[in-house]
CHARMM internal coordinates of N, CA and C (Angstrom, degrees):
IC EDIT
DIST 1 N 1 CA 1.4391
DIST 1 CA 1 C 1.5291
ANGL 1 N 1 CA 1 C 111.19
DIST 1 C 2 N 1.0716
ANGL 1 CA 1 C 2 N 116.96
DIHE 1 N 1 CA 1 C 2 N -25.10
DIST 2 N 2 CA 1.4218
ANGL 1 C 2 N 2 CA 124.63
DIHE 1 CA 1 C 2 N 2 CA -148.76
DIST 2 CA 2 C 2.0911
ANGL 2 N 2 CA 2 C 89.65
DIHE 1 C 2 N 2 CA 2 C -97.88
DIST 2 C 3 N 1.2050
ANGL 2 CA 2 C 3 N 100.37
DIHE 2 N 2 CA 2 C 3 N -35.64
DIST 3 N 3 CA 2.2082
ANGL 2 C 3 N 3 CA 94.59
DIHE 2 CA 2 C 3 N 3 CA 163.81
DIST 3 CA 3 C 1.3448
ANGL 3 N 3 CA 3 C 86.61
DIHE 2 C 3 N 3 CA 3 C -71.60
DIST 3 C 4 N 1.0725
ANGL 3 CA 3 C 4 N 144.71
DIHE 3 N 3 CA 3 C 4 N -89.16
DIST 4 N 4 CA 1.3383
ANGL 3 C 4 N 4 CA 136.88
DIHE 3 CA 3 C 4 N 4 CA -133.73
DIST 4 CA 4 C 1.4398
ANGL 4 N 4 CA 4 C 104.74
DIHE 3 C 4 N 4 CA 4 C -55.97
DIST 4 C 5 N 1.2586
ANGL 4 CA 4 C 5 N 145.79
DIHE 4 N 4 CA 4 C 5 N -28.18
DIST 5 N 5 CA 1.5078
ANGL 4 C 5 N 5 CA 147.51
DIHE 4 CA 4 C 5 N 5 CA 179.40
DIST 5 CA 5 C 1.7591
ANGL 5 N 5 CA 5 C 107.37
DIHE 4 C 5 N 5 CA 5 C -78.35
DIST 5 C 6 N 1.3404
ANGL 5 CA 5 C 6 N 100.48
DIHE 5 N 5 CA 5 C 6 N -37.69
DIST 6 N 6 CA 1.6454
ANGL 5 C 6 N 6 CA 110.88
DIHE 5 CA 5 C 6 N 6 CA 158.98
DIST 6 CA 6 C 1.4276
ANGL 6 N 6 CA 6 C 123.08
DIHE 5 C 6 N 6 CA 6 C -34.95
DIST 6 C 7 N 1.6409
ANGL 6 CA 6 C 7 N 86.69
DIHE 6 N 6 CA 6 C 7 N -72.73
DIST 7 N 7 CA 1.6244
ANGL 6 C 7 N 7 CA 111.42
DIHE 6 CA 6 C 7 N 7 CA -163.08
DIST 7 CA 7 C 1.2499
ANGL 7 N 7 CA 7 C 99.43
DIHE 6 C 7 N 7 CA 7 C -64.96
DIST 7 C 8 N 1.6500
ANGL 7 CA 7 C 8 N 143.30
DIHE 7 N 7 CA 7 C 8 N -32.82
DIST 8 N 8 CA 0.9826
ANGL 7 C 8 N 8 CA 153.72
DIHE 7 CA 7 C 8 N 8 CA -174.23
DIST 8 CA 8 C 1.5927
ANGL 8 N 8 CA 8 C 108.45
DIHE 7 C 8 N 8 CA 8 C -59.25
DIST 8 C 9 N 1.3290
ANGL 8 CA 8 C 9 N 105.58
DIHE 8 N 8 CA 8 C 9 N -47.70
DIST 9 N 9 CA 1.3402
ANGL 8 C 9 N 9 CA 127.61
DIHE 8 CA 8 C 9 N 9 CA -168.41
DIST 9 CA 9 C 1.3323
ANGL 9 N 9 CA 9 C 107.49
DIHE 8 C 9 N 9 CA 9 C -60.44
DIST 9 C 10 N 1.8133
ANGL 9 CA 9 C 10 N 99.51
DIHE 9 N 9 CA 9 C 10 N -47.58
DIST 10 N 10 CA 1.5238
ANGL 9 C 10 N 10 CA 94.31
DIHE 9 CA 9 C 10 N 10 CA -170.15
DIST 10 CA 10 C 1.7787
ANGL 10 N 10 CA 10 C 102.02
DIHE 9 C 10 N 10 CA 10 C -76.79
DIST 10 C 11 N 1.0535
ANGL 10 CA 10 C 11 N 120.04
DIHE 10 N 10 CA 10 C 11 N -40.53
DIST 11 N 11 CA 1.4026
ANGL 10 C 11 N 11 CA 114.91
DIHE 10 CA 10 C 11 N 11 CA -176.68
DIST 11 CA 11 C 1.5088
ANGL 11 N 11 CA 11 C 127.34
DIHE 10 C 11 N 11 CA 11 C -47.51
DIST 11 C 12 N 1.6156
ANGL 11 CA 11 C 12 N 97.66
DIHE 11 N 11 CA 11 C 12 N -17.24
DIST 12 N 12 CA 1.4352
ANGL 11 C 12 N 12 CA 93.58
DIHE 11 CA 11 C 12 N 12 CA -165.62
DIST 12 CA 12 C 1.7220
ANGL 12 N 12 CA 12 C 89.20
DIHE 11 C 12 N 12 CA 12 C -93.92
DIST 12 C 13 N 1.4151
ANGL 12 CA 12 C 13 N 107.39
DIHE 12 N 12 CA 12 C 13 N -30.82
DIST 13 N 13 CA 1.5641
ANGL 12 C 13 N 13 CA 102.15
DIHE 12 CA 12 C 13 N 13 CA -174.95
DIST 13 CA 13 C 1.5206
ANGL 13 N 13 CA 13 C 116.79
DIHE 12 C 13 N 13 CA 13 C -53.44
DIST 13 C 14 N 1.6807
ANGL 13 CA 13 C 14 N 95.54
DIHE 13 N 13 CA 13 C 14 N -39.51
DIST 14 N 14 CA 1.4534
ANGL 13 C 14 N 14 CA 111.88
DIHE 13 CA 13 C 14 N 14 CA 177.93
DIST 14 CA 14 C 1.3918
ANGL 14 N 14 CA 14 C 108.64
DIHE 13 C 14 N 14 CA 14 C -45.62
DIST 14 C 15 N 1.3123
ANGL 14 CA 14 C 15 N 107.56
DIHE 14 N 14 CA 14 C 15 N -71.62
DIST 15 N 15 CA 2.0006
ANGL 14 C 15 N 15 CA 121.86
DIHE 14 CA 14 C 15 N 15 CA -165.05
DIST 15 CA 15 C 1.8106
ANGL 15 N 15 CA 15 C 97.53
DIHE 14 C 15 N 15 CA 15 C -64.33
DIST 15 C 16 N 0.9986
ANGL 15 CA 15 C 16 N 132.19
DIHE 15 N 15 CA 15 C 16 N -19.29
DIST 16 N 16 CA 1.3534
ANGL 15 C 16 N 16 CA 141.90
DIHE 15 CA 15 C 16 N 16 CA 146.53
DIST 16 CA 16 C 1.5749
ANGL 16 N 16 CA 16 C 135.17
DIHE 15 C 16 N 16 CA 16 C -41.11
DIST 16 C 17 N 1.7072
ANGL 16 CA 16 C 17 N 93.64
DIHE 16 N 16 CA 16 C 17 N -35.92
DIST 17 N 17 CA 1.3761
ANGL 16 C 17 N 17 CA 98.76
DIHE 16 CA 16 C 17 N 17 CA 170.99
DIST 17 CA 17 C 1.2530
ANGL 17 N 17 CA 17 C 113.58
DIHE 16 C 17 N 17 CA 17 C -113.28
DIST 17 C 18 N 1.1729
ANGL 17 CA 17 C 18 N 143.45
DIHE 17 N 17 CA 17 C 18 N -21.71
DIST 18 N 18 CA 0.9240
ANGL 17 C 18 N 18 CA 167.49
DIHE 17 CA 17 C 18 N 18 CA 134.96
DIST 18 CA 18 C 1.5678
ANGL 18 N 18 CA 18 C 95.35
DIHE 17 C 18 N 18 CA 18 C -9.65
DIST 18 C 19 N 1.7899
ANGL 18 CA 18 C 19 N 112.15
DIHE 18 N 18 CA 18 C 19 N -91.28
DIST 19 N 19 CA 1.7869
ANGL 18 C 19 N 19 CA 105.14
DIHE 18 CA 18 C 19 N 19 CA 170.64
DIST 19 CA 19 C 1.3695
ANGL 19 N 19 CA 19 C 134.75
DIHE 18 C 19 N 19 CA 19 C -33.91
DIST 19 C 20 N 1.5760
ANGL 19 CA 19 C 20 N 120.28
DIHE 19 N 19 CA 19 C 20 N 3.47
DIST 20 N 20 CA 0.9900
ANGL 19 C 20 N 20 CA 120.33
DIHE 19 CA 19 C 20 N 20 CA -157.52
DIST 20 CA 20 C 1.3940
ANGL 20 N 20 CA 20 C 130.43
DIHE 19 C 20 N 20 CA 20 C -85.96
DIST 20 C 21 N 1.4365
ANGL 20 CA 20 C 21 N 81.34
DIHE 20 N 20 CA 20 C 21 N -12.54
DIST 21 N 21 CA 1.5057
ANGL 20 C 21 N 21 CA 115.02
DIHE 20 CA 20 C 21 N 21 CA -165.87
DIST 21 CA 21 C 2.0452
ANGL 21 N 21 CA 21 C 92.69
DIHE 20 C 21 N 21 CA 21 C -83.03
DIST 21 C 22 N 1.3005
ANGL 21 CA 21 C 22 N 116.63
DIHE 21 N 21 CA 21 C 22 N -52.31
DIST 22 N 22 CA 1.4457
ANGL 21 C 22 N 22 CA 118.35
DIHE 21 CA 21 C 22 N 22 CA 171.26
DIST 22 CA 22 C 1.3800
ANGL 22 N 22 CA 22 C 124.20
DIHE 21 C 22 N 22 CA 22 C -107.38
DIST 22 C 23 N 1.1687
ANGL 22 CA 22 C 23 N 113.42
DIHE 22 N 22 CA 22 C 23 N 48.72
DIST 23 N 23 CA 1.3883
ANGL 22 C 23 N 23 CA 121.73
DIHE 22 CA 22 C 23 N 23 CA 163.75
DIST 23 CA 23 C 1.1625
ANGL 23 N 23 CA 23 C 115.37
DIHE 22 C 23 N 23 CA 23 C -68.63
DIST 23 C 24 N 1.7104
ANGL 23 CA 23 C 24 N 119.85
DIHE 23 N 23 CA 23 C 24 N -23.43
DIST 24 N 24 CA 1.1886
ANGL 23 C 24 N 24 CA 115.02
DIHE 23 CA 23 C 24 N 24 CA 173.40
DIST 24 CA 24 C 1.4499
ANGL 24 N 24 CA 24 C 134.30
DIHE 23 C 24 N 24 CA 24 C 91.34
DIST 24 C 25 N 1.8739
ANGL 24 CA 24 C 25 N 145.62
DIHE 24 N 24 CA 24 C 25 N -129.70
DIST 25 N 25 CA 1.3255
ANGL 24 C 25 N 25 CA 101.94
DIHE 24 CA 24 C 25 N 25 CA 138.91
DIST 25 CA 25 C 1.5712
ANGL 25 N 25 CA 25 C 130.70
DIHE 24 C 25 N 25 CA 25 C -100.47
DIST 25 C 26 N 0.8979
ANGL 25 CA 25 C 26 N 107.36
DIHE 25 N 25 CA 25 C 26 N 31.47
DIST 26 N 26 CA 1.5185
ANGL 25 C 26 N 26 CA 139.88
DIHE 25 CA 25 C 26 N 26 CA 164.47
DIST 26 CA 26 C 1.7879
ANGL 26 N 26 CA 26 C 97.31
DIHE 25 C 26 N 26 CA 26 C -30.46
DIST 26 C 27 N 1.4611
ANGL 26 CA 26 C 27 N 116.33
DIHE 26 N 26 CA 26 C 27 N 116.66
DIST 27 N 27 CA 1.2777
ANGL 26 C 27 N 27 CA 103.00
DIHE 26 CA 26 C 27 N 27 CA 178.06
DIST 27 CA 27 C 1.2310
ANGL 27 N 27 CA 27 C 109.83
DIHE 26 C 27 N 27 CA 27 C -72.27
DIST 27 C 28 N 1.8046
ANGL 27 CA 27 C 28 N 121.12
DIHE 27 N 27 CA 27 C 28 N 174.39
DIST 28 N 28 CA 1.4516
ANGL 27 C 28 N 28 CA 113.54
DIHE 27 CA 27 C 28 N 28 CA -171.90
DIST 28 CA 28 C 1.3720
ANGL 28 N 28 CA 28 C 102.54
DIHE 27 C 28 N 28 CA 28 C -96.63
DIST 28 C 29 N 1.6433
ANGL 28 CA 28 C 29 N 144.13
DIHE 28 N 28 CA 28 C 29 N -8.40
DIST 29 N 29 CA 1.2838
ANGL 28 C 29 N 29 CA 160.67
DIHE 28 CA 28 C 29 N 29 CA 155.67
DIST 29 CA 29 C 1.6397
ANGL 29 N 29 CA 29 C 108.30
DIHE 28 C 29 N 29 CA 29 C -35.47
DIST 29 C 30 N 1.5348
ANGL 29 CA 29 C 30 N 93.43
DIHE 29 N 29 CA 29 C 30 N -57.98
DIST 30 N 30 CA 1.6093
ANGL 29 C 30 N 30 CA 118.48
DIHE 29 CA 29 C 30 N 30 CA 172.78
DIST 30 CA 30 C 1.3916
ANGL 30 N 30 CA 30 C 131.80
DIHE 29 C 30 N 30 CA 30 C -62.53
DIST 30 C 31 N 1.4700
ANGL 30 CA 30 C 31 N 100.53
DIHE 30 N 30 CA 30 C 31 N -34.01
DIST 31 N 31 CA 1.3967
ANGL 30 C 31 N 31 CA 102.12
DIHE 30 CA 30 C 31 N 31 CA 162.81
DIST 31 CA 31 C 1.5326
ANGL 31 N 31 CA 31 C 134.32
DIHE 30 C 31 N 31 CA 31 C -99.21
DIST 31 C 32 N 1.6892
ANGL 31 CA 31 C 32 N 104.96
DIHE 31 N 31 CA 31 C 32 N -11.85
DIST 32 N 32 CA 1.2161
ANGL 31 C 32 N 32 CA 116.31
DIHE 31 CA 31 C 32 N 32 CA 166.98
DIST 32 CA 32 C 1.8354
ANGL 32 N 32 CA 32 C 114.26
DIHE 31 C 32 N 32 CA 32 C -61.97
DIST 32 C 33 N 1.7799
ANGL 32 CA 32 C 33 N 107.39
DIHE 32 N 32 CA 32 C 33 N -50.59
DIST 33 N 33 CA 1.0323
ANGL 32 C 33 N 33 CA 119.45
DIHE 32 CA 32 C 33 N 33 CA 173.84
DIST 33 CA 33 C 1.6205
ANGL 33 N 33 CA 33 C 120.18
DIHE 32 C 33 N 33 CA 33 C -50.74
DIST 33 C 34 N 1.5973
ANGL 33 CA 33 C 34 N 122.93
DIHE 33 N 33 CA 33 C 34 N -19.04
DIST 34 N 34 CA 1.1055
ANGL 33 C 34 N 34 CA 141.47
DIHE 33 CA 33 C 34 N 34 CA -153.11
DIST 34 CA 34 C 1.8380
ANGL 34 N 34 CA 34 C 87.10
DIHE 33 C 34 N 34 CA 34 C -93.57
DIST 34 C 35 N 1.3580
ANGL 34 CA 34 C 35 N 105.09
DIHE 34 N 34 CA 34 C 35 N -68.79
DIST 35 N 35 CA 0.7424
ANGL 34 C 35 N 35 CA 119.14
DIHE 34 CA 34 C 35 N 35 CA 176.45
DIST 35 CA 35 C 1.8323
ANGL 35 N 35 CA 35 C 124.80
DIHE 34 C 35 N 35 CA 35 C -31.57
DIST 35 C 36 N 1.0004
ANGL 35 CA 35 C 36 N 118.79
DIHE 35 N 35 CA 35 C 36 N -62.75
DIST 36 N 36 CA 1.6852
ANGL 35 C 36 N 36 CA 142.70
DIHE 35 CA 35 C 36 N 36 CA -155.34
DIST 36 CA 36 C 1.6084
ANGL 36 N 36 CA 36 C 87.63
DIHE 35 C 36 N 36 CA 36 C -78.64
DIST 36 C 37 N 1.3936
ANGL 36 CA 36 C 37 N 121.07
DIHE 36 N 36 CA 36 C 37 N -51.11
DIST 37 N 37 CA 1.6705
ANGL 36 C 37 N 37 CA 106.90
DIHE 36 CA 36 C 37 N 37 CA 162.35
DIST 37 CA 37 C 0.8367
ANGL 37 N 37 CA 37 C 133.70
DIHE 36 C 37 N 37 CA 37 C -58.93
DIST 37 C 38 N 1.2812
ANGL 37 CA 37 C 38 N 137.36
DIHE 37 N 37 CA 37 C 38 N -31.27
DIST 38 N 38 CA 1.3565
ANGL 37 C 38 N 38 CA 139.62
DIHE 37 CA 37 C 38 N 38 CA 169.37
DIST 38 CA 38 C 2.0806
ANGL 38 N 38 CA 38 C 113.98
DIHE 37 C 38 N 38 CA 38 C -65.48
DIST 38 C 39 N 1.3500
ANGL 38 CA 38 C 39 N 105.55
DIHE 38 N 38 CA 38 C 39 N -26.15
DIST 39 N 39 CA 0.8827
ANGL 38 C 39 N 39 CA 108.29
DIHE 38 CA 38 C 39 N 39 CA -163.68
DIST 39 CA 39 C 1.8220
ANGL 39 N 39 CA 39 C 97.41
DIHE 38 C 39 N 39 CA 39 C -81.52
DIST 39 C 40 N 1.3518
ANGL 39 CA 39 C 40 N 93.05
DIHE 39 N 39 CA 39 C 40 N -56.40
DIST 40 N 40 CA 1.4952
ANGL 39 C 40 N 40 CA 101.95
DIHE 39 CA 39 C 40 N 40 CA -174.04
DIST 40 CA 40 C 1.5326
ANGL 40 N 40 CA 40 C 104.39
DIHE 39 C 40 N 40 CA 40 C -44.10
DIST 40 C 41 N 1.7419
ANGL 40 CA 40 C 41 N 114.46
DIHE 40 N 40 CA 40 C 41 N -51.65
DIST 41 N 41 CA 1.3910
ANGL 40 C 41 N 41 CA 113.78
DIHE 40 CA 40 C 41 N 41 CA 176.24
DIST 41 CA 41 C 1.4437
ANGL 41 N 41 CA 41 C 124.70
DIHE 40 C 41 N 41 CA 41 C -21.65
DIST 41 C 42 N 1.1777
ANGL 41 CA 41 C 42 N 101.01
DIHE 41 N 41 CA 41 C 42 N -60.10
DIST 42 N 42 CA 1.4379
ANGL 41 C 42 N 42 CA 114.84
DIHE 41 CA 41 C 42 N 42 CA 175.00
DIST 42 CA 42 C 1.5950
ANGL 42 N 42 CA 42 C 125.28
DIHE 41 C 42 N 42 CA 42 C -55.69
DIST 42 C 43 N 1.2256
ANGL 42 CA 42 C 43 N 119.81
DIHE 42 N 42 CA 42 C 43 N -15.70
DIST 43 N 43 CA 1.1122
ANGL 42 C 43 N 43 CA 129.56
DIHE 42 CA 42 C 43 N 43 CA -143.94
DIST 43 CA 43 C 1.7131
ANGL 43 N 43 CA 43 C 93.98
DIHE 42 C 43 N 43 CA 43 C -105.02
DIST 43 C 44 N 1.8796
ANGL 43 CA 43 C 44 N 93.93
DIHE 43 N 43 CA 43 C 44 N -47.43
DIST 44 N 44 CA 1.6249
ANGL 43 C 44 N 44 CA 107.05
DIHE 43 CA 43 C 44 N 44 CA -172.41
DIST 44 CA 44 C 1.3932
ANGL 44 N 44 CA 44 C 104.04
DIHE 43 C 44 N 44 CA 44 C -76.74
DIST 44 C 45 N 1.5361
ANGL 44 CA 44 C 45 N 123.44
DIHE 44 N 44 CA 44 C 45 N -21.82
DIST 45 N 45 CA 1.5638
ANGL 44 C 45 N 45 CA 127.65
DIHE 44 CA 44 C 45 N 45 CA 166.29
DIST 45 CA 45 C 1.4773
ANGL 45 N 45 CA 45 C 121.83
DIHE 44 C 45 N 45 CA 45 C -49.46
DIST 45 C 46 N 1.4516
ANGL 45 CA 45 C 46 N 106.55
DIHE 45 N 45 CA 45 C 46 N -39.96
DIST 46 N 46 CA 1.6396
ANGL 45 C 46 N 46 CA 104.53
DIHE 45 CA 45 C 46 N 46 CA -160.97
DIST 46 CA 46 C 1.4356
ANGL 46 N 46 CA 46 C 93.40
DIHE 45 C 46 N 46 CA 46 C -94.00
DIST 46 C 47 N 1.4966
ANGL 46 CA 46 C 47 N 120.55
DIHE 46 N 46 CA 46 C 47 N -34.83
DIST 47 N 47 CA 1.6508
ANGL 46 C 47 N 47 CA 114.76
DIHE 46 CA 46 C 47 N 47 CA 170.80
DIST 47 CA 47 C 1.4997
ANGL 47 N 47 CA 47 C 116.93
DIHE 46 C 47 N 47 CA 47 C -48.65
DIST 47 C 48 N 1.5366
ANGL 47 CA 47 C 48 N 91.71
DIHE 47 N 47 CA 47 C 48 N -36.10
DIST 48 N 48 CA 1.6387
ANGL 47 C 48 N 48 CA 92.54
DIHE 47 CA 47 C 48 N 48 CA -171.08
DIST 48 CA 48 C 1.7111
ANGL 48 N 48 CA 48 C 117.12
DIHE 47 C 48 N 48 CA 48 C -66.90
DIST 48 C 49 N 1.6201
ANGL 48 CA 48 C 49 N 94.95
DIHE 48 N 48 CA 48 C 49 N -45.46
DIST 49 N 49 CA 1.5501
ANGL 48 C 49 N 49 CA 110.33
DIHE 48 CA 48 C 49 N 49 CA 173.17
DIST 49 CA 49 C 1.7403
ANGL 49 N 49 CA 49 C 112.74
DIHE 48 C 49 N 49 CA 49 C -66.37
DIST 49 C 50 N 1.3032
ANGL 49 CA 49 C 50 N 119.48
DIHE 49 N 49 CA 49 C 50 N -24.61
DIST 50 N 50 CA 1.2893
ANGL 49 C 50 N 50 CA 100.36
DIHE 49 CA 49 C 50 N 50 CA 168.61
DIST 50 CA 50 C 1.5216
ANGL 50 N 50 CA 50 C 132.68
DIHE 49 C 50 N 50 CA 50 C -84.61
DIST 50 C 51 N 1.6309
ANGL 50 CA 50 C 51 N 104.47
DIHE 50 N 50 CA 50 C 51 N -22.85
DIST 51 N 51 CA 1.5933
ANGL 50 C 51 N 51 CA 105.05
DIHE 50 CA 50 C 51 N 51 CA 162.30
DIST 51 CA 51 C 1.5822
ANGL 51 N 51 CA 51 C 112.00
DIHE 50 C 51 N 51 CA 51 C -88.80
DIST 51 C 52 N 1.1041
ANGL 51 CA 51 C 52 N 136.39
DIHE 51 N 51 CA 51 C 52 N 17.30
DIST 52 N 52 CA 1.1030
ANGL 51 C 52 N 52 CA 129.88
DIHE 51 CA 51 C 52 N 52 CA 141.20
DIST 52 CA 52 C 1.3467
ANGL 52 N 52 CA 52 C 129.15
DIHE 51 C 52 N 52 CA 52 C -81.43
DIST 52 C 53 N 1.3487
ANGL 52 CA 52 C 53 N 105.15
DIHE 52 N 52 CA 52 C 53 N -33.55
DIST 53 N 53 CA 1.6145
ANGL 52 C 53 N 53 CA 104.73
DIHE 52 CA 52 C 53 N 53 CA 174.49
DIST 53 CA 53 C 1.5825
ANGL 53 N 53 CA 53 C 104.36
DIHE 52 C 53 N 53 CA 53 C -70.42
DIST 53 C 54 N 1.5593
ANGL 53 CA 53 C 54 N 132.82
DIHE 53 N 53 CA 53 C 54 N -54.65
DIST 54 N 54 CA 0.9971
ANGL 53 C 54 N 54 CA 134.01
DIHE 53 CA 53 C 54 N 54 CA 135.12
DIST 54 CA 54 C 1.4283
ANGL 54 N 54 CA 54 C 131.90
DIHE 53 C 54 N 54 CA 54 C 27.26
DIST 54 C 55 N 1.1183
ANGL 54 CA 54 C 55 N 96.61
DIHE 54 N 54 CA 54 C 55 N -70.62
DIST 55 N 55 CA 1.9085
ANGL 54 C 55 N 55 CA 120.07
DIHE 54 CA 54 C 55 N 55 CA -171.34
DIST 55 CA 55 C 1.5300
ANGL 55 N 55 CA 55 C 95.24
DIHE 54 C 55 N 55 CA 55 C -93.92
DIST 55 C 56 N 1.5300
ANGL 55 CA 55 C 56 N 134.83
DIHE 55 N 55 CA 55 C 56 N -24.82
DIST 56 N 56 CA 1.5523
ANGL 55 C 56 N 56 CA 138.23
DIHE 55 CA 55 C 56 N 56 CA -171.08
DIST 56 CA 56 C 1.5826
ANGL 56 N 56 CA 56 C 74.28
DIHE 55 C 56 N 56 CA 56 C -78.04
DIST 56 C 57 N 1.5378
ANGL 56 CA 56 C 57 N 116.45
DIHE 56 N 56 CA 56 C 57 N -74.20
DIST 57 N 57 CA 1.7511
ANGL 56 C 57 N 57 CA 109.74
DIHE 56 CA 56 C 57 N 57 CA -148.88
DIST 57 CA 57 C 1.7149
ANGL 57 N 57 CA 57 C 123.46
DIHE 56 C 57 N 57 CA 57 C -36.74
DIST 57 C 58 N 1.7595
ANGL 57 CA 57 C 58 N 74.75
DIHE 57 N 57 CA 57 C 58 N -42.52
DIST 58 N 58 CA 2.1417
ANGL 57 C 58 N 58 CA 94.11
DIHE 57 CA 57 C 58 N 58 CA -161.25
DIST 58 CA 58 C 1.6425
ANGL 58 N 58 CA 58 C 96.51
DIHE 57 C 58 N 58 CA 58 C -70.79
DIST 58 C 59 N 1.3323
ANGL 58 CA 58 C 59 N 133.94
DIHE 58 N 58 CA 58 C 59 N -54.80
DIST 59 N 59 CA 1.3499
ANGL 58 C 59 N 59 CA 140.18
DIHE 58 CA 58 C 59 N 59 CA -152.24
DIST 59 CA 59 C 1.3720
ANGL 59 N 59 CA 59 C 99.68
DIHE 58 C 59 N 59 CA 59 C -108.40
DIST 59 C 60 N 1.2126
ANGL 59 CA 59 C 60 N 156.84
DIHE 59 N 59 CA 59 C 60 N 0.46
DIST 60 N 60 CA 1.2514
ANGL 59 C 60 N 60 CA 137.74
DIHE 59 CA 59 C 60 N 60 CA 165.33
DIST 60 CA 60 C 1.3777
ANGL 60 N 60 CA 60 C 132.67
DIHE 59 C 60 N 60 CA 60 C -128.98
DIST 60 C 61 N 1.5208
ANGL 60 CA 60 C 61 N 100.84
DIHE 60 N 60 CA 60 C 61 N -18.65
DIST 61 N 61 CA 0.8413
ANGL 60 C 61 N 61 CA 102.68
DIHE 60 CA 60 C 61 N 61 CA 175.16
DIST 61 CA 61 C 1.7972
ANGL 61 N 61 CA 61 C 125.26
DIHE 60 C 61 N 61 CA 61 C -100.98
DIST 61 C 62 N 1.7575
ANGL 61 CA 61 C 62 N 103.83
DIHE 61 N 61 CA 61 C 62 N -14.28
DIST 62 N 62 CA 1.6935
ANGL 61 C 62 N 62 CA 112.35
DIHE 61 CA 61 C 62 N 62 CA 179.27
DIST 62 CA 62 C 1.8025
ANGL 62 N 62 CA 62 C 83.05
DIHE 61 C 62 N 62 CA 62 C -67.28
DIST 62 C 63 N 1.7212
ANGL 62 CA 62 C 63 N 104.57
DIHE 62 N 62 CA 62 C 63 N 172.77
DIST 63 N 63 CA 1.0043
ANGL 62 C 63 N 63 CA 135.50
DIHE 62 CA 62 C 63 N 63 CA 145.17
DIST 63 CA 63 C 1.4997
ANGL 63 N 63 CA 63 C 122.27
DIHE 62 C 63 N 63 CA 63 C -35.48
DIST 63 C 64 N 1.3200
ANGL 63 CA 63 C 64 N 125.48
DIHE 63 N 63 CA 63 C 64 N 156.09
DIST 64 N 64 CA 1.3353
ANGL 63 C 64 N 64 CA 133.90
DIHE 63 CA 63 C 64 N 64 CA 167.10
DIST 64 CA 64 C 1.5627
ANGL 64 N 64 CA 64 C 117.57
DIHE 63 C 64 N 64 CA 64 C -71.44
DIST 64 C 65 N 1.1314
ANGL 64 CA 64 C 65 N 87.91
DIHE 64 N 64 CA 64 C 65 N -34.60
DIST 65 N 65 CA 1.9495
ANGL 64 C 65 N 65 CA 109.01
DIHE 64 CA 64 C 65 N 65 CA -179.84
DIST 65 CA 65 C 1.6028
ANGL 65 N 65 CA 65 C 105.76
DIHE 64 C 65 N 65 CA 65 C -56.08
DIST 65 C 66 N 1.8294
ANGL 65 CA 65 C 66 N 115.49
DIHE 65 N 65 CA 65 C 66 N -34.71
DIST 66 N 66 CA 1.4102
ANGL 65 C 66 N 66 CA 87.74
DIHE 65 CA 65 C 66 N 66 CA -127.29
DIST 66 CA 66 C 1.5685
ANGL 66 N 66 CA 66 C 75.82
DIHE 65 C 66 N 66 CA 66 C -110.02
DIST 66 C 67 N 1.4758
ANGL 66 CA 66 C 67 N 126.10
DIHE 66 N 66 CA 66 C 67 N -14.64
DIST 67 N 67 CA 1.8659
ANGL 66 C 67 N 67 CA 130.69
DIHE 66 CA 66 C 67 N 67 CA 140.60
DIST 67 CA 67 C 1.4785
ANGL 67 N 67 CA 67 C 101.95
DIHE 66 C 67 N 67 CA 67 C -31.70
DIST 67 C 68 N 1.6113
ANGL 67 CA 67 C 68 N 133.54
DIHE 67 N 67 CA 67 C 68 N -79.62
DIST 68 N 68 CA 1.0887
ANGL 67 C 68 N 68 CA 112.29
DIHE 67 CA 67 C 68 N 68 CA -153.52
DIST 68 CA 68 C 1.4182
ANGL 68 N 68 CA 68 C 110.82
DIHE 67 C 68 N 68 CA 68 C -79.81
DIST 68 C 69 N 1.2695
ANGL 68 CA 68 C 69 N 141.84
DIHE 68 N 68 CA 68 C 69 N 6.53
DIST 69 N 69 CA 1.7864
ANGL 68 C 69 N 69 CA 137.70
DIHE 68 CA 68 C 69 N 69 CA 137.08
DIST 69 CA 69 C 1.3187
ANGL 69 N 69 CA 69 C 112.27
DIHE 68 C 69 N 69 CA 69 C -32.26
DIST 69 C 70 N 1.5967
ANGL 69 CA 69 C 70 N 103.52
DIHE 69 N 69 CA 69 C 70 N -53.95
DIST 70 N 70 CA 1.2674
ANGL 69 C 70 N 70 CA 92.71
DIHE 69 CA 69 C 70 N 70 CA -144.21
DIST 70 CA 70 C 1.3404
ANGL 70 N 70 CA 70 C 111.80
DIHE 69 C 70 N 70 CA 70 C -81.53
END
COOR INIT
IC SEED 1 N 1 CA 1 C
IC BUILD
């Protein structure tokens, strides 16, 4: 999870700079800022999706048995 929140990161930075050229009069403050959220977005997504899958593996999917061991 933790490449894929990466790779995300860089892509968005990428397609980020990339617009930069037609942002238009779009300040560049504004679009940097535009930018760095979108990126982070991505970032707090795949964290999010990996401790959720996480919390699916450990707690729902073991046995009942192997909770009360532990």
């Amino acid at each position: 999870m933790l490449q894929g929140g990466l790779g995300s990161f860089v892509t968005v930075v990428a397609y980020g700079l990339y617009l930069l050229k037609g942002r238009g009069k779009m300040k560049m403050s504004l679009h940097l800022i535009h930018t760095r959220m979108a990126a982070q977005a991505c970032v707090v997504g795949a964290i999010t999706l990996g401790t959720t899958y996480t919390m699916y593996k450990d707690y729902m999917l073991k046995p009942s048995t192997d909770r009360a061991q532990k």
